[in-house]
C-alpha positions in Angstrom: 0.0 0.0 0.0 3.0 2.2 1.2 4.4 1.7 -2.4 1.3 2.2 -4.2 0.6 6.0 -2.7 4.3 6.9 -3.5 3.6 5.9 -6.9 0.4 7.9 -6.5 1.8 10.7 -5.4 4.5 10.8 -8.4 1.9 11.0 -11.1 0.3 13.3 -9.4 3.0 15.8 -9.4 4.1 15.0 -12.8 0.4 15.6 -13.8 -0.1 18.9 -12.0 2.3 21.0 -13.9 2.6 24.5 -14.5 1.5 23.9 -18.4 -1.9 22.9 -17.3 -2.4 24.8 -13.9 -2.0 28.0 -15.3 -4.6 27.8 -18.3 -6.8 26.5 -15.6 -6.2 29.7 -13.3 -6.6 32.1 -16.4 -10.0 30.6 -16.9 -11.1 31.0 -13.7 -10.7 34.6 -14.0 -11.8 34.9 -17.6 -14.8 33.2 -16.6 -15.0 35.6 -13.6 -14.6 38.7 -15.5 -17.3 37.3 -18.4 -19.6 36.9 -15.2 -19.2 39.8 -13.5 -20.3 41.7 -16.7 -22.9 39.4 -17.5 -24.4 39.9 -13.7 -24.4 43.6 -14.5 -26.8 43.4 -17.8 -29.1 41.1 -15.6 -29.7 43.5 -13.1 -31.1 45.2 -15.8 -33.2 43.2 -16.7 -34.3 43.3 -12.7 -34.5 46.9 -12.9 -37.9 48.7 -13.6 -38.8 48.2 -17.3 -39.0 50.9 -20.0 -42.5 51.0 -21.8 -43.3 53.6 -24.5 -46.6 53.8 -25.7 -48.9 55.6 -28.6 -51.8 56.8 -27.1 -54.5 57.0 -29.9 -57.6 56.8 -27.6 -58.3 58.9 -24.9 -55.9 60.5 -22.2 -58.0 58.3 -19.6 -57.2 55.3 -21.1 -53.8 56.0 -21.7 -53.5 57.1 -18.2 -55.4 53.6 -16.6 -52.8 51.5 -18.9 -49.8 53.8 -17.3 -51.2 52.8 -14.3 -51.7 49.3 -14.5 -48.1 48.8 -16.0 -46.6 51.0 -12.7 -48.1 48.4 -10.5 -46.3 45.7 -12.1 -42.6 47.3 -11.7 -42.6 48.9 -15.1 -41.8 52.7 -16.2 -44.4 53.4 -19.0 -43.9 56.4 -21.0 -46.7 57.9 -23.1 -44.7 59.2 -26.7 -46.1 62.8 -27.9 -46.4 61.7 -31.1 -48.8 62.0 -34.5 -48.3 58.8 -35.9 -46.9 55.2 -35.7 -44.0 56.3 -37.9 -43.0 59.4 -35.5 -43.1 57.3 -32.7 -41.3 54.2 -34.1 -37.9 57.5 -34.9 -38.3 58.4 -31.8 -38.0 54.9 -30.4 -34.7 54.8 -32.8 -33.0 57.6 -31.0 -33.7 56.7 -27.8 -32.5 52.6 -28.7 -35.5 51.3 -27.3 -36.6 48.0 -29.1 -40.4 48.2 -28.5 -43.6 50.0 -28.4 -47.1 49.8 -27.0 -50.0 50.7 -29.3 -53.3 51.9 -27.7 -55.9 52.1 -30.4 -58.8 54.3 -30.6 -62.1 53.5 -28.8 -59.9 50.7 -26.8 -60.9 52.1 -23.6 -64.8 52.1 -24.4 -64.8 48.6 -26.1 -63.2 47.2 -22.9 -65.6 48.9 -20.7 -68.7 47.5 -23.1 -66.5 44.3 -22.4 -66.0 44.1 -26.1 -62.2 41.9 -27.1 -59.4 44.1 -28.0 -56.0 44.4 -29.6 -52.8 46.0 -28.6 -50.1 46.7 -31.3 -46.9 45.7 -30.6 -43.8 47.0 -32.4 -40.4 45.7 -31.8 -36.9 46.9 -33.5 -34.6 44.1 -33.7 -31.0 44.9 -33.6 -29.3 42.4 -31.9 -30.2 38.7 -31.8 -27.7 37.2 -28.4 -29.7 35.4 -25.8 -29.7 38.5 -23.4 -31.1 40.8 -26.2 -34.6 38.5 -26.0 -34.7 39.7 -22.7 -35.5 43.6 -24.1 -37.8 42.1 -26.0 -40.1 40.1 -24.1 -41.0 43.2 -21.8 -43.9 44.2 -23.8 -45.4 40.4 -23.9 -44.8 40.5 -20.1 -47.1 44.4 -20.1 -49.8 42.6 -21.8 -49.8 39.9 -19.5 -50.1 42.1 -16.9 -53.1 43.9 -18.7 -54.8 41.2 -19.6 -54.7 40.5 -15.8 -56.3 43.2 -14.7 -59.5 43.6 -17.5 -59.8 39.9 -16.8 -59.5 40.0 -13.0 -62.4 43.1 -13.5 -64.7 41.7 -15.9 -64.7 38.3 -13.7 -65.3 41.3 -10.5 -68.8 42.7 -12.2 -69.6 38.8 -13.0 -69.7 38.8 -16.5 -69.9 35.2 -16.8 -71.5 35.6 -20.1 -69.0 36.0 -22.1 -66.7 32.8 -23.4 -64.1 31.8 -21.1 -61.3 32.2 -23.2 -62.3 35.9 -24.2 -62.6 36.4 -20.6 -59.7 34.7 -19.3 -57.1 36.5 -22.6 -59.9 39.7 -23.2 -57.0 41.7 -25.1 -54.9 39.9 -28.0 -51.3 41.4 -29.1 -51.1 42.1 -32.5 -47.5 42.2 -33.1 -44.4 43.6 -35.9 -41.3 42.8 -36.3 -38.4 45.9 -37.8 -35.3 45.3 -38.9 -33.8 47.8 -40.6 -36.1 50.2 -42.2 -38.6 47.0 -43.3 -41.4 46.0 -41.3 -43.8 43.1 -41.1 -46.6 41.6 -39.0 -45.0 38.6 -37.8 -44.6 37.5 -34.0 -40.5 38.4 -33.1 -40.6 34.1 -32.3 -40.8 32.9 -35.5 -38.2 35.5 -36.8 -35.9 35.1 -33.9 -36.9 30.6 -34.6 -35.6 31.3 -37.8 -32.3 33.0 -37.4 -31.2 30.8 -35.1 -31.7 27.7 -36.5 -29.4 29.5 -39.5 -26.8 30.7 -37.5 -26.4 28.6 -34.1 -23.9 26.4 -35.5 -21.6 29.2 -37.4 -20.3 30.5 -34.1 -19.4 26.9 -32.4 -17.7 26.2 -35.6 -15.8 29.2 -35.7 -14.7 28.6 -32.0 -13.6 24.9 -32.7 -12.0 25.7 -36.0 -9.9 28.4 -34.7 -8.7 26.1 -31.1 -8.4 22.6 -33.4 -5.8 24.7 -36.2 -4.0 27.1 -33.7 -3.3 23.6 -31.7 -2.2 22.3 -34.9 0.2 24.9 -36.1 1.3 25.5 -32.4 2.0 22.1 -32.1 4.1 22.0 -35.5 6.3 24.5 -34.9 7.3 23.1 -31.0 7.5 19.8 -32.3 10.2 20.8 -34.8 11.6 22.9 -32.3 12.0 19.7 -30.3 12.8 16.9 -32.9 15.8 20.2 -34.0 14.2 19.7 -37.5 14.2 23.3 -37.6 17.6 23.8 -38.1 17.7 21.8 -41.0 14.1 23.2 -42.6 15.9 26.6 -41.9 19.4 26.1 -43.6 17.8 24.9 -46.5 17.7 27.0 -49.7 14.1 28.3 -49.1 13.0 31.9 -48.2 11.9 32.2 -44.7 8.6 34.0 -45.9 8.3 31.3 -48.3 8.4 29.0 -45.1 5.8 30.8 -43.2 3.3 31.6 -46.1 3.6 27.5 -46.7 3.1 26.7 -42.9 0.0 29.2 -42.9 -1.8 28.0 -46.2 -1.4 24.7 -45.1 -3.1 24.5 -41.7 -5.7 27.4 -43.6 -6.5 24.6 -46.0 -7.0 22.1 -43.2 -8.8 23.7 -41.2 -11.1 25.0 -44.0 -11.7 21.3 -44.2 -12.3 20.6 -40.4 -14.8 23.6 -40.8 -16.7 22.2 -43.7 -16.8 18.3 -41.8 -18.0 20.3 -38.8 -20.9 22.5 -40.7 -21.8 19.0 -42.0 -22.1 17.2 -39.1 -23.8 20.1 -37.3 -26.3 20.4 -40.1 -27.4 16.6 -39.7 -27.6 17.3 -36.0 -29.1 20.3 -35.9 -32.3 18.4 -38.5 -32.1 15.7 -35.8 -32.9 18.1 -32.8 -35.7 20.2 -34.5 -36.8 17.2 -36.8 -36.3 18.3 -40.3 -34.5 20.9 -42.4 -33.0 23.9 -40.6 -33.8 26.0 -43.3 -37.5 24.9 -42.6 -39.6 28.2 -42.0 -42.8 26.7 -42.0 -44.3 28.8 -45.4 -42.8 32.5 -44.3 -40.1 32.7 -46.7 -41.9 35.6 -48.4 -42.1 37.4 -44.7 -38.7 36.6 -44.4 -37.6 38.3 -47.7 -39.9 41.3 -46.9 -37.8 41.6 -43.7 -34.6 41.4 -45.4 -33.1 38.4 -43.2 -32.8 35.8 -45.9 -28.6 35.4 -46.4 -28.1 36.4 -50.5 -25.0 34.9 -52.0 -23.0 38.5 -51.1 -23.9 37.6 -47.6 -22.4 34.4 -47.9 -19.0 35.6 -49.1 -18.4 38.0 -46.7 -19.1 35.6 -43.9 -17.3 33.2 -45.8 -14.2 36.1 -45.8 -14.7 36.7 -42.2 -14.5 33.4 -40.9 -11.5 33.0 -43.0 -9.7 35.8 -42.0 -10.7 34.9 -38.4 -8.9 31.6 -39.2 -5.8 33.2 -40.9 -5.3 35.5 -38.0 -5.3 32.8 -35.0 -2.7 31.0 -37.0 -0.4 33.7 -37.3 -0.9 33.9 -33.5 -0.2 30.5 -33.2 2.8 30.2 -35.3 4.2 32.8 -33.2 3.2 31.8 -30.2 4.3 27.8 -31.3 7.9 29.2 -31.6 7.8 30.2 -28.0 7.1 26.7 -26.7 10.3 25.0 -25.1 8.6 21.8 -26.1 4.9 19.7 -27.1 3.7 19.6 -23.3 3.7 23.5 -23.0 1.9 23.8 -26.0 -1.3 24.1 -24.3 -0.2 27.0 -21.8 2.0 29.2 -24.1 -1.6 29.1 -26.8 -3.8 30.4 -23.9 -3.4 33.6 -24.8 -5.4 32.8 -27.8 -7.9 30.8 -26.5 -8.5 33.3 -24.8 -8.8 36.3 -27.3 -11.2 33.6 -28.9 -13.4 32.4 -25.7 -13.7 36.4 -24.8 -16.1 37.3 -27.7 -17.3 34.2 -28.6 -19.1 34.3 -24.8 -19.8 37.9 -24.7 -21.5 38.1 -28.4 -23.4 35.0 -28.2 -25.2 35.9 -24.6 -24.9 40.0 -25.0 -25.9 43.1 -26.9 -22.9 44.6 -27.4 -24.4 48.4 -28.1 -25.5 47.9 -24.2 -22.3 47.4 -23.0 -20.4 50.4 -21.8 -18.0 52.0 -24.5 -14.6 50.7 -22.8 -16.4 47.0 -22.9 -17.2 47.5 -26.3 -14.4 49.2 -27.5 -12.3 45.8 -26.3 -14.8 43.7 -28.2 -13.9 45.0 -31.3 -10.1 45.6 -30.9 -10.3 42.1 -30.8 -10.0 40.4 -34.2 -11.9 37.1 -33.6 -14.8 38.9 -32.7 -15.9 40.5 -35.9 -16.6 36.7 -37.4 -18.9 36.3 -34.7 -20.4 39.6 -35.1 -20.5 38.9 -39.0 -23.2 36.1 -38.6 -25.5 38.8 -37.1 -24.7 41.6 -39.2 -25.8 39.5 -42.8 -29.5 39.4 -41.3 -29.4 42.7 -40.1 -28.1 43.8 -43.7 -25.2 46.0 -41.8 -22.7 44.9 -44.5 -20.5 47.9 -43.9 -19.1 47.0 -40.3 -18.7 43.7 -41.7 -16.2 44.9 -44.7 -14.4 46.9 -41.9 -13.9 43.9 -39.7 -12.7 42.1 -42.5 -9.7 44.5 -43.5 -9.1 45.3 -39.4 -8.6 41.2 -39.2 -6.6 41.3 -42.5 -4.2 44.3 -41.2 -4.0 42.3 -37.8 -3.0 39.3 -39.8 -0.3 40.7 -42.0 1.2 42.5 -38.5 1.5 38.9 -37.1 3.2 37.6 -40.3 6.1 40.6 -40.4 6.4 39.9 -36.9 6.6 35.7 -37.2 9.0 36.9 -40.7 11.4 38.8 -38.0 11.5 35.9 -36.0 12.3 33.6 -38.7 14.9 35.7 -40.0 17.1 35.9 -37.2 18.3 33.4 -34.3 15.8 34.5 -32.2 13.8 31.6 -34.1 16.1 28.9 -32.2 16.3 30.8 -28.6 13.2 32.2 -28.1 11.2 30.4 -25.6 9.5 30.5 -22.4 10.1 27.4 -20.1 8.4 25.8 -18.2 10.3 23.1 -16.7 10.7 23.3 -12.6 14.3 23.8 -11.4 16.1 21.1 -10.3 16.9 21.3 -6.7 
């Protein structure tokens, strides 16, 4: 037993090494950081609730829905405003994403107990999981209307009238804006839609970009290692010629891994909602009118973007690779990049980054890896420009990283650079 716990404890300390402790810590406090911010955009959420209505019946009844919506912790707002239009600019400026519509004579059909409608307007802009949060609050208001005329219809016993009128005696009739397009479609099936197009893109992106960093990382330590270097070095080959090789080869295979990966998502993702993803259930037309169907322009500037975001991590890699005083550090001298990778991957998949505070938001976008992210938003949204900017930011980014990896292979900092990790021998 006495030998088997010595044994024990050996692997153990060859196990917990520097190399894999401190990518573990960094997490932590990437992960800590990531929640910290996240907490502070729930507490939002928390927070009393912006409502802005159109009142186009009388100042009583917009006043009795202002006060039925204070009661249930939100902070209606009555718009001075002429028309839908007027209302839906000055929603715009203020970045709201919804509006409350009070048509005329609502107030006296409800007293005559008579069904109503609300319309609902909400501006999409964003489509991260936090985002839906904004724009559920106005299907929460009419819940809490719908309450109340319920609650005081059953109060004056008007048992006449169907249950299900009585129980839901106000339906929401509700548009969707993206852009300067509108159309009357609930936000579900448009937000259904766009995810089921664009929930694997992001996870591919993220497990493309680790799987070929690894790769390249790996390459270049291993060679380090095997001193096959030297040799690939002396050799009558340009150095640049060595590096553009290394690049456009792990590009190439880790196109491939990313075209296996979109097909094996694409089987999964038909097993988990039962047929095609591109299903939309007979609203393509809707769809176009709306402007979120991807057009084949769409498709080559995500294509550029994801490819770019792939060139870019490799040229980190390499770089990084070169550092590595052998294979087992590998995984701790690349953290850096996982990092720069996990950062916006996280934060644009759960957040709306125009909500984050400029500093935040400002970091988002100095880092390259998250415009590709970004990119598979911005097609649906028809924002092509930031897109084309975030493709020649990642380029400039990329050919920085390849002058700096073409120093480093020109000189003998290519054999002597590293940072070890070994412990010192007592």
């Amino acid at each position: 037993m006495n030998k088997f716990l010595i044994l024990l404890k050996k692997e153990i300390k060859e196990l917990i090494t520097i190399q894999l402790v401190l990518p573990l810590i960094i997490m932590v406090l990437l992960f800590s950081f990531i929640g910290n911010i996240m907490s502070k955009e729930t507490a939002k959420m928390f927070a009393p609730q912006p409502i802005f209505i159109l009142n186009q019946d009388t100042q009583e009844a917009g006043n009795k829905i202002s006060e039925i919506l204070k009661t249930a912790n939100f902070k209606p707002e009555i718009l001075e405003a002429s028309s839908v239009d007027e209302a839906l600019t000055t929603l715009k400026e203020k970045n709201n994403p919804s509006l409350l519509v009070i048509p005329l004579n609502f107030g006296k059909n409800m007293n005559n107990f008579k069904s109503q409608q609300l319309l609902v307007y909400k501006i999409m802009k964003n489509f991260s999981i936090m985002s839906n949060a904004k724009y559920s609050a106005p299907d929460k208001a009419m819940v809490v209307i719908n309450t109340y005329y319920s609650n005081e219809w059953i109060q004056k016993k008007k048992t006449s009238i169907e249950p299900e009128i009585l129980k839901n005696p106000i339906k929401s009739n509700e548009f969707v804006i993206i852009g300067d397009k509108q159309a009357n479609i609930p936000l579900s099936a448009v937000l259904g839609y766009i995810q089921k197009q664009t929930t694997f893109i992001p996870i591919i992106l993220f497990i493309v970009i680790i799987i070929a960093a690894q790769m390249v990382a790996m390459a270049v330590a291993s060679e380090k290692e095997n001193k096959t270097f030297e040799i690939l070095l002396s050799s009558p080959i340009n150095r640049k010629t060595i590096i553009f090789a290394k690049l456009l080869a792990a590009g190439l295979v880790a196109l491939l891994f990313a075209g296996v990966y979109m097909i094996g998502m694409n089987y999964y993702m038909k097993g988990i909602t039962g047929g095609s993803i591109s299903n939309s259930d007979g609203l393509e037309s809707v769809f176009q009118s709306l402007g979120i169907v991807i057009t084949p322009l769409s498709y080559i500037l995500l294509g550029l973007s994801l490819f770019m975001g792939i060139l870019v991590a490799l040229a980190m890699a390499m770089i990084l690779g070169i550092m590595a005083d052998s294979i087992k550090s590998v995984q701790a001298v690349i953290t850096p990049l996982m990092i720069l990778v996990l950062l916006p991957y996280l934060l644009v998949l759960f957040l709306d980054i125009n909500s984050l505070s400029p500093l935040i938001k400002y970091i988002i976008y100095a880092i390259p890896f998250s415009h590709p992210f970004l990119a598979s938003q911005g097609v649906f949204l028809g924002e092509y420009v930031p897109i084309i900017y975030g493709i020649i930011y990642q380029f400039i980014i990329f050919m920085v990283f390849v002058l700096i990896a073409t120093k480093i292979f020109s000189s003998d900092k290519i054999i002597t650079l590293k940072i070890n990790f070994s412990r010192k021998r007592q």
